[in-house]
N, CA, C and O atoms as a MOPAC input file, in Angstrom:
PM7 MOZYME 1SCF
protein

 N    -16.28800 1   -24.20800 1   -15.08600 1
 C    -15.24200 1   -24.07200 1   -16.09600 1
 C    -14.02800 1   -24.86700 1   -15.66800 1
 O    -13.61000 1   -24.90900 1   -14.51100 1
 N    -13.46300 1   -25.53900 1   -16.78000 1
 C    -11.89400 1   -26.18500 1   -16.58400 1
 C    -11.19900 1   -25.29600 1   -16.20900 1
 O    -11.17600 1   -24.19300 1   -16.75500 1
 N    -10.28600 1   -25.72400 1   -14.88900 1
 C     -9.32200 1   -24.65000 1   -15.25200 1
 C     -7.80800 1   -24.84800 1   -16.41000 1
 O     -6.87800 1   -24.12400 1   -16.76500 1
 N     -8.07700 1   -25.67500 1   -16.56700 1
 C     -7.09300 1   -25.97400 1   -17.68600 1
 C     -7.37700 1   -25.69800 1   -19.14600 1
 O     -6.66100 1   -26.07200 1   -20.07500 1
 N     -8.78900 1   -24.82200 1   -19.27700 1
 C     -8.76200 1   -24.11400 1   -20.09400 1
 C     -8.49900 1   -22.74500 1   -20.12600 1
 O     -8.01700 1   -22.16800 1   -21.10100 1
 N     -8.86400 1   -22.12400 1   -18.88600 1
 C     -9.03600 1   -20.53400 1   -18.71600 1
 C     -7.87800 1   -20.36900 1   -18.86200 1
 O     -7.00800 1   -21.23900 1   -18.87100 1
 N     -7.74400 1   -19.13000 1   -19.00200 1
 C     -6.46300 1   -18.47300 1   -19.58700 1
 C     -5.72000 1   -17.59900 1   -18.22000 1
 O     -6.12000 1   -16.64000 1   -17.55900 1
 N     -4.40200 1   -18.46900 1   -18.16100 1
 C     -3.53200 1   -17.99600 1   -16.67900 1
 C     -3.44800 1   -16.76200 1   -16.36200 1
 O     -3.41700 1   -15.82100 1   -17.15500 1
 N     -3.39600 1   -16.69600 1   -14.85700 1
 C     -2.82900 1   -15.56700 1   -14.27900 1
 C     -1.49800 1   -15.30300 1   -14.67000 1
 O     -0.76700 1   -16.19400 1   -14.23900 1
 N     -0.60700 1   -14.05600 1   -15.59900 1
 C      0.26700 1   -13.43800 1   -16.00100 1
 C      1.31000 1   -13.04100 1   -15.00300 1
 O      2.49800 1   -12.79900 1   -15.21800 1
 N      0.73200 1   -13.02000 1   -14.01000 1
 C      1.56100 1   -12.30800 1   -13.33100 1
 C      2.99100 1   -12.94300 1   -13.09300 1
 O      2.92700 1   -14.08600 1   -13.54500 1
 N      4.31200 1   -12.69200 1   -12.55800 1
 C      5.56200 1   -12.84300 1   -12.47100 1
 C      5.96900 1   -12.15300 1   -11.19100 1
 O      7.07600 1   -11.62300 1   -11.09200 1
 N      5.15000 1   -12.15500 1   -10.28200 1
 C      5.56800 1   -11.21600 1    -9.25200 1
 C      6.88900 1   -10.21600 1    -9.49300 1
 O      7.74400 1   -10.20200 1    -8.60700 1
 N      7.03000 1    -9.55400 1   -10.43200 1
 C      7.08800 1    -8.31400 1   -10.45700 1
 C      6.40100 1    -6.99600 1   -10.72000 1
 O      6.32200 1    -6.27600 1   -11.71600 1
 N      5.92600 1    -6.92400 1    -9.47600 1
 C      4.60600 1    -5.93200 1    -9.14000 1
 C      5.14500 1    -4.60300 1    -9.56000 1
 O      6.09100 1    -5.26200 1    -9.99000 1
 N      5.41700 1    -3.53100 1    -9.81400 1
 C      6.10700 1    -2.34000 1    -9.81400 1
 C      5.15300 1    -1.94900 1   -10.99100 1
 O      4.88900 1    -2.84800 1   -11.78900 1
 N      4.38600 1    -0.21800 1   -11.27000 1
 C      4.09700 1    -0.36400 1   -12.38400 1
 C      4.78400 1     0.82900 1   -12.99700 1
 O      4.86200 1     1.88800 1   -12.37500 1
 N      5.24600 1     0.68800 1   -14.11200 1
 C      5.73400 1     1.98900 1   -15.37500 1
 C      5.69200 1     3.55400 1   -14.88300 1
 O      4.80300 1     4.15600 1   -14.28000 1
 N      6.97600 1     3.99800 1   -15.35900 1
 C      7.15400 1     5.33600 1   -14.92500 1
 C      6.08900 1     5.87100 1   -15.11800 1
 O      5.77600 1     6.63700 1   -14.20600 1
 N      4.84300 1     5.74000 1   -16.54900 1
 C      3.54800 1     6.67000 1   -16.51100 1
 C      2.72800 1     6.39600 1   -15.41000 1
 O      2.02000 1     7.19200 1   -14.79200 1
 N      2.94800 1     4.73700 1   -15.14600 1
 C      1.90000 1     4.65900 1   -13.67900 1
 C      0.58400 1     3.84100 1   -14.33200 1
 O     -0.49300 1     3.74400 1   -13.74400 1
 N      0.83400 1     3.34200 1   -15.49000 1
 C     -0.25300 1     2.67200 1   -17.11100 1
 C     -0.21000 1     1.31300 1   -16.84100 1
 O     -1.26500 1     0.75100 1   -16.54700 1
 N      0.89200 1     0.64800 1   -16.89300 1
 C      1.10300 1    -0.81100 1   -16.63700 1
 C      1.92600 1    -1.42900 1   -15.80900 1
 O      2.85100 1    -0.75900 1   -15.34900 1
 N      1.82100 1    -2.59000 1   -15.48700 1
 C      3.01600 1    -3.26000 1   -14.56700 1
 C      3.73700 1    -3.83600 1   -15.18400 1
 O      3.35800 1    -4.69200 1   -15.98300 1
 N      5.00300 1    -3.52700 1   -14.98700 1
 C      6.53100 1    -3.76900 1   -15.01900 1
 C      6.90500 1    -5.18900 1   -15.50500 1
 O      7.74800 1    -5.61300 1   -16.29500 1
 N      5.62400 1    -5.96000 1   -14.46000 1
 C      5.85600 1    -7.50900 1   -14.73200 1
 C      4.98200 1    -8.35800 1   -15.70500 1
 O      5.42600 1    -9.32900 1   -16.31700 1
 N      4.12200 1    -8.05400 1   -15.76500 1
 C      3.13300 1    -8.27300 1   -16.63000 1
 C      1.83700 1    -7.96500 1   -17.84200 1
 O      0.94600 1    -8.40500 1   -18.56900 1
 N      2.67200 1    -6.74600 1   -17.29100 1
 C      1.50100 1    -5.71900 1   -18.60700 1
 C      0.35500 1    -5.20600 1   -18.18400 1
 O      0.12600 1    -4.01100 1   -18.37200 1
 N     -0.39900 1    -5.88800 1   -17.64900 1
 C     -1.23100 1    -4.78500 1   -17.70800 1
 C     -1.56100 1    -3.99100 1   -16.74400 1
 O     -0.77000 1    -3.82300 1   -15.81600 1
 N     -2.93400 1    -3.27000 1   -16.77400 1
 C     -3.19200 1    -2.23200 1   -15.71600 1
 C     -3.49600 1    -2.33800 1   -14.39600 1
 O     -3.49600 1    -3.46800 1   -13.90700 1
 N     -3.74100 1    -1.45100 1   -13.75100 1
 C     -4.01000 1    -1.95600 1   -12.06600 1
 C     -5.48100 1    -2.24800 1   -11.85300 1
 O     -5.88000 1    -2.88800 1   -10.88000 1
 N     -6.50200 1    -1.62000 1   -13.06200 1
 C     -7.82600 1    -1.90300 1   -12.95600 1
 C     -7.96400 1    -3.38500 1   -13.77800 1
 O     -8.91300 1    -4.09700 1   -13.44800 1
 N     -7.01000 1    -3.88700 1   -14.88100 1
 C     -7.04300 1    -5.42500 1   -15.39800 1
 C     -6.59300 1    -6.59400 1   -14.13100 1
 O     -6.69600 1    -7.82100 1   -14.13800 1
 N     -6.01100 1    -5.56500 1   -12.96900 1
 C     -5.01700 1    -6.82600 1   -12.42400 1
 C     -6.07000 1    -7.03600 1   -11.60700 1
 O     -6.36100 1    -8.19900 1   -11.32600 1
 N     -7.08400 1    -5.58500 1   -10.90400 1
 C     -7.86200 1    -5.93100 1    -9.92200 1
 C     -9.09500 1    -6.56400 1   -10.11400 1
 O     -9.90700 1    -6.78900 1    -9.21700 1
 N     -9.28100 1    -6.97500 1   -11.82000 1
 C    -10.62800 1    -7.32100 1   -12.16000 1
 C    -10.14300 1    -8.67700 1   -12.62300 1
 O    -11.09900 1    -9.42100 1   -12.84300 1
 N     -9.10400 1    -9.17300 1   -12.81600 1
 C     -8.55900 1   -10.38900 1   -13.24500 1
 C     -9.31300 1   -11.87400 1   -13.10200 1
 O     -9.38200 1   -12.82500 1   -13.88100 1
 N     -9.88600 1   -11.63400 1   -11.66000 1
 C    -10.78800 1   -13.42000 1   -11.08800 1
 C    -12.05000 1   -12.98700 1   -11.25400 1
 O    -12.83600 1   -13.79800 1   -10.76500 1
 N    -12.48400 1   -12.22200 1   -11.64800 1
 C    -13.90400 1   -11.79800 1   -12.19600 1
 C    -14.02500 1   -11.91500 1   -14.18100 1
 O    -14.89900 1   -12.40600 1   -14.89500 1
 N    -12.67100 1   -11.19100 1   -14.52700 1
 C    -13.13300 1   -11.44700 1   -16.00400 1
 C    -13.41200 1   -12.89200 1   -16.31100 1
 O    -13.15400 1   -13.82400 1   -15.55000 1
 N    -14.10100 1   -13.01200 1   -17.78900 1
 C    -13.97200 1   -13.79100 1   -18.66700 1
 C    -12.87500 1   -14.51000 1   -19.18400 1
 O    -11.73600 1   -14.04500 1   -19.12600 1
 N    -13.13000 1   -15.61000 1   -19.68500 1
 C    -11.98600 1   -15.93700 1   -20.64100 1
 C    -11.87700 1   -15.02100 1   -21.74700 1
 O    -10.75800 1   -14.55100 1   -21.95500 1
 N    -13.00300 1   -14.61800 1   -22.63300 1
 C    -12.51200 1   -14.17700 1   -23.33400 1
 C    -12.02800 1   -12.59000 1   -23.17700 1
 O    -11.22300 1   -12.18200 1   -24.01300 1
 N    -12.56900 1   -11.51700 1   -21.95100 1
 C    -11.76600 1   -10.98700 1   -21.10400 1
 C    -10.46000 1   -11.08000 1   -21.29200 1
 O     -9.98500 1   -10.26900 1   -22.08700 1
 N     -9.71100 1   -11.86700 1   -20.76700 1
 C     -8.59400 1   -12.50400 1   -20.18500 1
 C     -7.71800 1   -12.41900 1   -21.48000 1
 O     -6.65100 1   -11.80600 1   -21.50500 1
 N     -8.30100 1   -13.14400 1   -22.65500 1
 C     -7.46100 1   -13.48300 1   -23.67800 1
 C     -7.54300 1   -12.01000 1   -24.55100 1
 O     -6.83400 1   -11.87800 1   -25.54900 1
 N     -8.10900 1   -11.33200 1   -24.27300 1
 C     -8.13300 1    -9.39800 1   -24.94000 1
 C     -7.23300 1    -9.19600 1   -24.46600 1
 O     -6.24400 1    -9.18100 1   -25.19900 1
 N     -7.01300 1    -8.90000 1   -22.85200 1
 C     -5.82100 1    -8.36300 1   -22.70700 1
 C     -4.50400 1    -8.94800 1   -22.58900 1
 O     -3.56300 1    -8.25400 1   -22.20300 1
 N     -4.33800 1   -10.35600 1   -22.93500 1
 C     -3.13600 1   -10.98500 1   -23.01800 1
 C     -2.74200 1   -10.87600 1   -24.65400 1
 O     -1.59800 1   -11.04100 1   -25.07700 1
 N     -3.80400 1   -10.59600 1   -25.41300 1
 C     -3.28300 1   -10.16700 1   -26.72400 1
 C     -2.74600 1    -8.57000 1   -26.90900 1
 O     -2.01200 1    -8.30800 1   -27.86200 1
 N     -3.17200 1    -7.46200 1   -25.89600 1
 C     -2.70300 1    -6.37500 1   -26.13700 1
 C     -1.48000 1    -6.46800 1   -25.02200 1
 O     -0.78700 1    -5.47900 1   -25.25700 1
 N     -1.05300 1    -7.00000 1   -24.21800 1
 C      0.40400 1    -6.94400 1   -23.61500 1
 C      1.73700 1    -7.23700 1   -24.73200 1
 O      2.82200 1    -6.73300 1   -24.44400 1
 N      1.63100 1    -7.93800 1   -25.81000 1
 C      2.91500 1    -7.74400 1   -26.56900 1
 C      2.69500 1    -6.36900 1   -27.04400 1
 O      3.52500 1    -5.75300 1   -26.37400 1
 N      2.11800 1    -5.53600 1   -27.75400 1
 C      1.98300 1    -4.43300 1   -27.85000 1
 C      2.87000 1    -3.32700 1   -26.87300 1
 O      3.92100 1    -2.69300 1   -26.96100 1
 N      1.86000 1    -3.49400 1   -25.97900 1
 C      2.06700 1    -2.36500 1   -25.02000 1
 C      4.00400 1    -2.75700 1   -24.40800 1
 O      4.71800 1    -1.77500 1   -24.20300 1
 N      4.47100 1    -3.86900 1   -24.24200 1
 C      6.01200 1    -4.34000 1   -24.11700 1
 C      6.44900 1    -3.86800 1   -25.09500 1
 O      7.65200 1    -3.83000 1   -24.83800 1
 N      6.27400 1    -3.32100 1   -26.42700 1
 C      7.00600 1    -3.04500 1   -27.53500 1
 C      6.69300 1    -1.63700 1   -27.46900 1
 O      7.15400 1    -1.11200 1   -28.48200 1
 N      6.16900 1    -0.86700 1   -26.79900 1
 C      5.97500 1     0.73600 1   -26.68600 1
 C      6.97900 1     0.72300 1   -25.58000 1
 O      8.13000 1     1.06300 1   -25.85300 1
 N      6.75100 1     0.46100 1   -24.67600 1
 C      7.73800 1     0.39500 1   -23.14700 1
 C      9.03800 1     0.45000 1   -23.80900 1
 O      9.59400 1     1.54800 1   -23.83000 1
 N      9.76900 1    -0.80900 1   -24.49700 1
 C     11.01400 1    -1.02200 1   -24.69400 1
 C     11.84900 1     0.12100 1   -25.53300 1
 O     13.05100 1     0.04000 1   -25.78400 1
 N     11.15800 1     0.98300 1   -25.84200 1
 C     12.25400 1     1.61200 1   -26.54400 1
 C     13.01400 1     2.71200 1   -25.42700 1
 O     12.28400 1     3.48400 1   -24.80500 1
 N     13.99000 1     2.73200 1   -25.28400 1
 C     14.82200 1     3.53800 1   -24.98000 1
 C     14.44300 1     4.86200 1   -24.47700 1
 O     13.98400 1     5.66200 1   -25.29300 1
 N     14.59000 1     5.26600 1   -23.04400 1
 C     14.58100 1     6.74700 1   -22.41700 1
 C     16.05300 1     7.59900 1   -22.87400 1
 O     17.20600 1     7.18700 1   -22.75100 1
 N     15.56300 1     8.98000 1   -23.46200 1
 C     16.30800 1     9.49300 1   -23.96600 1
 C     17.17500 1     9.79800 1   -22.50000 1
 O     16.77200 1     9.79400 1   -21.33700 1
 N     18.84300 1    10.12200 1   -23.20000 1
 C     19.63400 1    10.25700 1   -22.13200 1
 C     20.22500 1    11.90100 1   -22.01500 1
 O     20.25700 1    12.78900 1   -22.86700 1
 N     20.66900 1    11.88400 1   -20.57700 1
 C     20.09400 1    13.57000 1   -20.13000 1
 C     21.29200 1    13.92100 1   -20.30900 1
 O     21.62100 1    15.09600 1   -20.14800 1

């Protein structure tokens, strides 16, 4: 395979994942997507780079204040 086709590694080295402990901070997705990442597919790859705008638009809303 090209690699100038496969679909990039996401990551942003900001590793940290979400107060639920669901996704990373930096890139969306999960710790079982991040650890299966050089094994998936392209088309793998391009599933879960289509559900990370999603899941960034659940995250962003606002923690209620105490």
């Amino acid at each position: 395979m090209n690699a100038s086709t496969s679909v990039a590694n996401p990551c942003i080295n900001i590793c940290r994942m979400d107060q639920a402990g669901k996704y990373c901070q930096g890139c969306g997705r999960t710790l079982v997507e991040i650890g299966r990442w050089e094994q998936m597919t392209d088309t793998e790859r391009a599933e879960v780079m289509a559900s990370v705008p999603a899941r960034r638009s659940r995250r962003s809303v606002p923690a209620p204040c105490a």
